[in-house]
C-alpha positions as a Markdown table, in Angstrom:
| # | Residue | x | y | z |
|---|---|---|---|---|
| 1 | Unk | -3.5 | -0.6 | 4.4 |
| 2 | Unk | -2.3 | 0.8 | 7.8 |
| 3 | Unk | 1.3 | 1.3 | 8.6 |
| 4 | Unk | 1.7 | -2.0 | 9.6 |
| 5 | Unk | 0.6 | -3.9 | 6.7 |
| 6 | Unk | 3.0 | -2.2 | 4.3 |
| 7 | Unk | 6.0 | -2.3 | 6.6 |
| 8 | Unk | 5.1 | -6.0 | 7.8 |
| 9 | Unk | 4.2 | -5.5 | 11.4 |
| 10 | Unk | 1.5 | -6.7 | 13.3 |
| 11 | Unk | -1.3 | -4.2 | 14.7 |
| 12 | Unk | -0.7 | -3.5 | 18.1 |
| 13 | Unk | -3.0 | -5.2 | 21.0 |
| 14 | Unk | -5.3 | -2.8 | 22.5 |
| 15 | Unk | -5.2 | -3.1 | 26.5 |
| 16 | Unk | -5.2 | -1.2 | 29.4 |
| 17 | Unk | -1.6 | -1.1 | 29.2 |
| 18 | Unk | 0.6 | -0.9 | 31.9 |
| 19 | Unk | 4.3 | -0.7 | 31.5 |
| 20 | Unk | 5.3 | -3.6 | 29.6 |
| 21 | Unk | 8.7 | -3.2 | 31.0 |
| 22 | Unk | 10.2 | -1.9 | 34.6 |
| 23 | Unk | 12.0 | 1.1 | 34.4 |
| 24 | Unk | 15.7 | -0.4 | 35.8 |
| 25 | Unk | 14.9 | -2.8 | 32.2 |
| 26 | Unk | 14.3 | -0.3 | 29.9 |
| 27 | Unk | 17.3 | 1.7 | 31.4 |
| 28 | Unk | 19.9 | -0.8 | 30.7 |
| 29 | Unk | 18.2 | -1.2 | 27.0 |
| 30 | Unk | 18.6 | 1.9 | 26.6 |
| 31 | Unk | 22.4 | 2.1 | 27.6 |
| 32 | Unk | 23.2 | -0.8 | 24.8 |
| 33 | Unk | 20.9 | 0.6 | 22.4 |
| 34 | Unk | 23.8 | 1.9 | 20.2 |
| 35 | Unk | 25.7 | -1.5 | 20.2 |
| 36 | Unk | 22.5 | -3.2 | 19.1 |
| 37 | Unk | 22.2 | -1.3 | 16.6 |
| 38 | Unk | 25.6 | -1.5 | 14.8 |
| 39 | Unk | 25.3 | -5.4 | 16.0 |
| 40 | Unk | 21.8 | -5.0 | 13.6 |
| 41 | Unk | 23.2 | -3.7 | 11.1 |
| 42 | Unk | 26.3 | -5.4 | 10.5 |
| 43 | Unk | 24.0 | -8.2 | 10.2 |
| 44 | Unk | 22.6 | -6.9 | 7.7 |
| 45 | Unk | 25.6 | -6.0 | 5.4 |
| 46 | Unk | 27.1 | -9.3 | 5.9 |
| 47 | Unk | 24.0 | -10.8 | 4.4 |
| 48 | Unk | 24.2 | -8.5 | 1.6 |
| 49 | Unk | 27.7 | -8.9 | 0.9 |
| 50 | Unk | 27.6 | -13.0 | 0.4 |
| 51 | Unk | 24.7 | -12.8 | -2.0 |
| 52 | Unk | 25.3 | -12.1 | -5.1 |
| 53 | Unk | 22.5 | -9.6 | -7.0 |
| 54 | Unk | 21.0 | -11.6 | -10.3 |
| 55 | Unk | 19.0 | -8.5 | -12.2 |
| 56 | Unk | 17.1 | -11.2 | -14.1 |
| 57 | Unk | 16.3 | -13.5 | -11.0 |
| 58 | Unk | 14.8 | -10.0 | -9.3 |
| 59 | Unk | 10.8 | -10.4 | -8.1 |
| 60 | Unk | 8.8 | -7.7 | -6.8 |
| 61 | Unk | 5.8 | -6.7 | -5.3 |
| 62 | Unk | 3.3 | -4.1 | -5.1 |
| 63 | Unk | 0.5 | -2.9 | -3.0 |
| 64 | Unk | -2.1 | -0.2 | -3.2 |
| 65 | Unk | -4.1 | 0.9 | 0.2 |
| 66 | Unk | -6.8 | 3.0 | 1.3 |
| 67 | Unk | -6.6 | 3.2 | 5.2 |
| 68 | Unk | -8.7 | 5.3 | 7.6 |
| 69 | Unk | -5.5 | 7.1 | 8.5 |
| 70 | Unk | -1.9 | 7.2 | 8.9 |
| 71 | Unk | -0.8 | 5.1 | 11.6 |
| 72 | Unk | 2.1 | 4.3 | 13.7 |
| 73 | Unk | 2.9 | 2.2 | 17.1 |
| 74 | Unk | -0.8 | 2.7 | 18.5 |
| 75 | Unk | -1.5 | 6.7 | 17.3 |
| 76 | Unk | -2.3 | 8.2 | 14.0 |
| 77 | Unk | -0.1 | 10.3 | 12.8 |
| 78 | Unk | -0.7 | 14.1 | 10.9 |
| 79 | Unk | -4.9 | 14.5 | 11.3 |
| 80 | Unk | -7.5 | 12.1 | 11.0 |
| 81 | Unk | -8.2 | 11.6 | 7.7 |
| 82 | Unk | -8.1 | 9.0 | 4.7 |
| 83 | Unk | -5.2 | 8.2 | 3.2 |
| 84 | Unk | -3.8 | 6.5 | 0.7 |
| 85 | Unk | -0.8 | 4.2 | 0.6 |
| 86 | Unk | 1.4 | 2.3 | -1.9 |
| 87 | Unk | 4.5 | 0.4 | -1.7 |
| 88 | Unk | 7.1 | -1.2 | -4.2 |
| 89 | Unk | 9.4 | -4.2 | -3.0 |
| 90 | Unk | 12.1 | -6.2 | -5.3 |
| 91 | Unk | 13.0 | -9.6 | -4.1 |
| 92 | Unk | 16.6 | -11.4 | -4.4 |
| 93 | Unk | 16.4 | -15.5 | -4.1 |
| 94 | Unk | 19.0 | -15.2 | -1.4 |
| 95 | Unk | 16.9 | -13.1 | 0.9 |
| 96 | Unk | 17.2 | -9.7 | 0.6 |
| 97 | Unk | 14.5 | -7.3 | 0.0 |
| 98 | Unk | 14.6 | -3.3 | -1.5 |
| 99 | Unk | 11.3 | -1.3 | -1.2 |
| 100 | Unk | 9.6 | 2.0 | -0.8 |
| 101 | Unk | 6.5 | 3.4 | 0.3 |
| 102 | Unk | 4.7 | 6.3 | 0.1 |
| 103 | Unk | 1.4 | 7.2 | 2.2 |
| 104 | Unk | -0.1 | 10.7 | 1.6 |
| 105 | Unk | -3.5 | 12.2 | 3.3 |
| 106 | Unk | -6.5 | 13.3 | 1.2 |
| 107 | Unk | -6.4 | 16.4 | -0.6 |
| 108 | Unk | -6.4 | 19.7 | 1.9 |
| 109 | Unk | -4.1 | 17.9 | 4.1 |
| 110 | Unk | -0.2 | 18.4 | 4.2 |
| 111 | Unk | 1.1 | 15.2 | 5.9 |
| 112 | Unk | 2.3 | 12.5 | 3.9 |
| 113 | Unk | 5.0 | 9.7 | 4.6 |
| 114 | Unk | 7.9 | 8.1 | 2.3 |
| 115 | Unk | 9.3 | 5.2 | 3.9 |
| 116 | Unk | 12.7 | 3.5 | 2.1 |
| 117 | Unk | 13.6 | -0.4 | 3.0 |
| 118 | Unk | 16.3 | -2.7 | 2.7 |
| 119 | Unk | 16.3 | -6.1 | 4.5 |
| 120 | Unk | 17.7 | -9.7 | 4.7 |
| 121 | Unk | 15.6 | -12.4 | 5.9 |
| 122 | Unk | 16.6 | -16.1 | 6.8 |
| 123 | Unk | 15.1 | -19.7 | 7.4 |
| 124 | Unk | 16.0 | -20.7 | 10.3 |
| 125 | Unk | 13.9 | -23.9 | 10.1 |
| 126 | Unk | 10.6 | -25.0 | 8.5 |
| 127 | Unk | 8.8 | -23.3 | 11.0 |
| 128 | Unk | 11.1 | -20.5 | 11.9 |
| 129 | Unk | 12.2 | -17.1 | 10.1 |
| 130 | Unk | 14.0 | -13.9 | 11.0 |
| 131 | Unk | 14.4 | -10.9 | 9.4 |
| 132 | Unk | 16.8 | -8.1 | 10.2 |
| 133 | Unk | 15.7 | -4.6 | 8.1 |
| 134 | Unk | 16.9 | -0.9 | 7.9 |
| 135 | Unk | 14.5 | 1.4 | 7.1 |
| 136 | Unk | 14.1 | 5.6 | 6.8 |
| 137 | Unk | 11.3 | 7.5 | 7.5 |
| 138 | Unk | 10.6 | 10.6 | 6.3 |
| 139 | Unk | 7.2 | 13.6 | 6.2 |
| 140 | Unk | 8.2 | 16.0 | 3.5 |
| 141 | Unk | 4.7 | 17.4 | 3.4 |
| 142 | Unk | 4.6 | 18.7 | 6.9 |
| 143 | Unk | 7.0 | 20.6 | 9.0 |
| 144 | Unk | 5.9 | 19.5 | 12.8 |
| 145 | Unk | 6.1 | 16.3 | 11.6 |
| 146 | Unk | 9.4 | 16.4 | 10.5 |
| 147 | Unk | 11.2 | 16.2 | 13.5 |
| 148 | Unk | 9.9 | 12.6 | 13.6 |
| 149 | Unk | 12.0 | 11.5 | 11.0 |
| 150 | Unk | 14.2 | 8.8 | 11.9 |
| 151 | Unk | 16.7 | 6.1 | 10.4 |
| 152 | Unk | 15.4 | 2.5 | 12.1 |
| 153 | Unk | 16.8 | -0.8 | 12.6 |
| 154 | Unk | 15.2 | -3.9 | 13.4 |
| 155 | Unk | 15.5 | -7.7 | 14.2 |
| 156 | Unk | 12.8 | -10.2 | 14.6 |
| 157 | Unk | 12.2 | -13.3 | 15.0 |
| 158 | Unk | 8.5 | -15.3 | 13.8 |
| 159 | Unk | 6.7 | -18.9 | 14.4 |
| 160 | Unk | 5.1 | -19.7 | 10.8 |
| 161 | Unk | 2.4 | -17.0 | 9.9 |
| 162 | Unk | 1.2 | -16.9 | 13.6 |
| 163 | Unk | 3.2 | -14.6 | 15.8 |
| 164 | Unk | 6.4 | -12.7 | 15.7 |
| 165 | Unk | 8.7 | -10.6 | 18.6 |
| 166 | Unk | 10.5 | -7.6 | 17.1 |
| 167 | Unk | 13.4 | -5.4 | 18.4 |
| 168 | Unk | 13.4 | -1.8 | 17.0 |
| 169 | Unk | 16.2 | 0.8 | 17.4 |
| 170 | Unk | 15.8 | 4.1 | 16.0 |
| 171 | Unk | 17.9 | 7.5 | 15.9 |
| 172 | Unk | 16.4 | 11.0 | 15.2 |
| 173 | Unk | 18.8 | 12.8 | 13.0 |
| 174 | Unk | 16.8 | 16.3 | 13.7 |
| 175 | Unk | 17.4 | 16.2 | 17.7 |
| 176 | Unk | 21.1 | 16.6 | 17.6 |
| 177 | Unk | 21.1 | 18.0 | 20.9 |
| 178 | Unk | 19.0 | 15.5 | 22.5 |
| 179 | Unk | 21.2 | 13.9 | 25.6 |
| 180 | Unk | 19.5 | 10.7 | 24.5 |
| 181 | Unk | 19.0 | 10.3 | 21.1 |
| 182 | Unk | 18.8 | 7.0 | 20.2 |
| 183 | Unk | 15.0 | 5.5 | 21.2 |
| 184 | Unk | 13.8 | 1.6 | 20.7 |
| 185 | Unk | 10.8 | -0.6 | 20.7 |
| 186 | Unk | 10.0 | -4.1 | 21.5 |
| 187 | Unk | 6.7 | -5.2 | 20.3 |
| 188 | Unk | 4.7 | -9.0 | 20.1 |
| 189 | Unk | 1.8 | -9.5 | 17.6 |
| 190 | Unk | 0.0 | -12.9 | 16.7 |
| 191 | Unk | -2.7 | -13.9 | 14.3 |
| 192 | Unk | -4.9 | -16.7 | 14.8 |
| 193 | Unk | -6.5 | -17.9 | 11.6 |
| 194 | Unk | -10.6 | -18.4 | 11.6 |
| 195 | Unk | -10.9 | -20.4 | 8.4 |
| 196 | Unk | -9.4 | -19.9 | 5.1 |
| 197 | Unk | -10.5 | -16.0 | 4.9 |
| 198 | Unk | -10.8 | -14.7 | 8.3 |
| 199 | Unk | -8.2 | -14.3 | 10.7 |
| 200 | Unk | -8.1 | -12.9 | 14.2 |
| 201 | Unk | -5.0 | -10.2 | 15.0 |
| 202 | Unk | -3.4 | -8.9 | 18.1 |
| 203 | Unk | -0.4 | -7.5 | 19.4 |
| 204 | Unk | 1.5 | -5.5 | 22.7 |
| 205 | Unk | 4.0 | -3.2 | 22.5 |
| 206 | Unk | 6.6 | -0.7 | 24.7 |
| 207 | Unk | 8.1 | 2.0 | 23.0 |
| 208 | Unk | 11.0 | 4.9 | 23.8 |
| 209 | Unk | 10.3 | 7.9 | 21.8 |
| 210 | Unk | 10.7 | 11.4 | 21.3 |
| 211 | Unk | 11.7 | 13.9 | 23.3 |
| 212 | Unk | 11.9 | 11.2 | 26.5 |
| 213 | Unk | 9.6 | 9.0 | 27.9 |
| 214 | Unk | 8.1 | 5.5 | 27.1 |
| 215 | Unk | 4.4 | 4.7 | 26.4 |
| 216 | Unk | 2.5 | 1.2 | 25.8 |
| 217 | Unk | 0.7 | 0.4 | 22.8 |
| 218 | Unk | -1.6 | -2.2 | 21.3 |
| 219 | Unk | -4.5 | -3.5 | 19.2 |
| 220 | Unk | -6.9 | -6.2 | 18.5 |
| 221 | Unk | -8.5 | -6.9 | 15.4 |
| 222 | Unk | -10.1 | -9.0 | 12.5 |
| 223 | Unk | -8.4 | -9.5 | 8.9 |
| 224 | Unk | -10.4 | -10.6 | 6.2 |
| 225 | Unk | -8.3 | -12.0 | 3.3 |
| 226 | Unk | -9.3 | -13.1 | -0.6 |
| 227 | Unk | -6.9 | -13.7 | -3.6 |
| 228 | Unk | -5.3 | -10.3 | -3.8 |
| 229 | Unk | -7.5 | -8.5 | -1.4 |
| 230 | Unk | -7.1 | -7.5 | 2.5 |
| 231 | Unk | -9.4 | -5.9 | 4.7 |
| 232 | Unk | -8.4 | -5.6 | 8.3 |
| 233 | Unk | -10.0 | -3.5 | 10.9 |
| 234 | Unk | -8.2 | -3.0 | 14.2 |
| 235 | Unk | -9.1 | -1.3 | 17.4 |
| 236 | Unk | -5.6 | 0.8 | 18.4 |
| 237 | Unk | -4.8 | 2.2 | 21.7 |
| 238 | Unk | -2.2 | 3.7 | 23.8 |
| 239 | Unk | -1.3 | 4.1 | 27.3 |
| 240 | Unk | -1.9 | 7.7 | 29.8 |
| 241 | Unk | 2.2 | 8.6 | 28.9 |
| 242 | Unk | 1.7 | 8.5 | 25.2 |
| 243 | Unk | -0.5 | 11.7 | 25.4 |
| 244 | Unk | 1.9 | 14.1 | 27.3 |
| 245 | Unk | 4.6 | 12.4 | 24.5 |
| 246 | Unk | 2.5 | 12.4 | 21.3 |
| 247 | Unk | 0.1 | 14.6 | 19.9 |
| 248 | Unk | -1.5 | 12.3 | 18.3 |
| 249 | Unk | -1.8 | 9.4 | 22.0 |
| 250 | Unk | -5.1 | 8.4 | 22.5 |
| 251 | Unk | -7.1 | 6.2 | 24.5 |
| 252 | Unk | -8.5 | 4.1 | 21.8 |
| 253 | Unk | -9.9 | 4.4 | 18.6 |
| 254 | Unk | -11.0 | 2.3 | 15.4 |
| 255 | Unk | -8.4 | 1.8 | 12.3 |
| 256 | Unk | -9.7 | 0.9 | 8.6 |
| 257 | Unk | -7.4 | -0.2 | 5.6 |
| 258 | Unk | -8.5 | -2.1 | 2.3 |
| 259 | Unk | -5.2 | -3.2 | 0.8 |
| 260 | Unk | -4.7 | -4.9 | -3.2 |
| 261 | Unk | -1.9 | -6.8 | -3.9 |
| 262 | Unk | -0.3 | -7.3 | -7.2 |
């Protein structure tokens, strides 16, 4: 399982991308980033703080992956090589959500991943749900990855199981000096089921990263789906910017994961 699968987000549409956004747009995003993000999280805490936590009514979930590679936002990230991936999540009937997840390369390879998750999520109707999540991400196992840590706050907003717009704002703690530390993303994926298995994935996104600059960043795919099993394979790009920004931009390239549920 990719990235995306065990952090809920749809693979990113692979185009040509332009910039999703215009420059005068992202620039006032960027200038209310921080208020969005407290606005996010007190969100968050209010939910939290009206629901009362039932040990015995507690759920959880697990998952255990085995994806082509590490992936994030359109690029891979460490080397290109296998990895594999679990996560933990505990449910509350109310709507909140606990989990972790840990992704770490094959052996020879230093990069891993430990991502830690707390969310609320509400019905807003039978055919709407939102979701507002703070997460941490963290690469213990290599040091130029590191600086790619963050803390991350998000809102979105979804139509059934077929599509959902997100809203990401995220700090890096390591880039203290940074004039502009606080980066976001805004991203759009959709599924559009083939029959009870098969399904059809896609989604666009714009992102503000590290040290400064945006990029675009998408995917198209196929998802295969039986009783506790998922197979997707996606086709991930980014934009010309996301190579001067990311080691790890490229044009284009194929994505693997096989994903069990339990």
């Amino acid at each position: 399982m990719q990235e995306c699968g065990l952090a809920r987000r749809s693979p990113p549409l692979s185009l040509s991308l332009n910039p999703v956004h215009p420059a005068a747009w992202a620039h006032r995003f960027s200038r209310c980033a921080p208020a969005l993000s407290k606005a996010i999280c007190a969100v968050i805490w209010c939910g939290l703080g009206t629901s009362a936590v039932q040990a015995q009514a507690r759920e959880w979930s697990a998952e255990l992956a085995l994806s082509s590679e590490l992936t994030e936002r359109g690029a891979f990230v460490g080397e290109r090589k296998p990895a594999l991936q679990g996560a933990v999540t505990l449910y509350d009937p109310r709507g909140w959500s606990a989990g972790v997840v840990l992704g770490m390369q094959q052996a020879g390879s230093r990069t891993s991943r430990v991502i830690v998750r707390a969310a609320q999520d509400w019905l807003l109707s039978n055919d709407w749900q939102s979701q507002a999540s703070l997460q941490y991400y963290a690469y213990p196992g290599d040091r130029s990855s590191r600086i790619f840590d963050r803390a991350e706050a998000g809102l979105s907003f979804g139509f059934r199981d077929l599509w959902v717009l997100g809203v990401s704002l995220y700090h890096y703690p390591h880039t203290s000096g940074d004039s502009a530390p606080m980066r976001w993303t805004v991203d759009v994926g959709a599924r559009w089921p083939l029959g009870e298995q098969f399904s059809l994935t896609a989604a666009v996104g714009h992102a503000s990263v590290k040290p400064r600059g945006n990029y675009s960043y998408g995917s198209t795919g196929l998802a295969w789906h039986r009783q506790a099993w998922r197979l997707e394979l996606s086709y991930l790009s980014t934009d010309r910017r996301a190579r001067s920004l990311l080691t790890s931009g490229t044009p284009g390239h194929w994505s693997a994961a096989l994903t069990h549920s339990f």
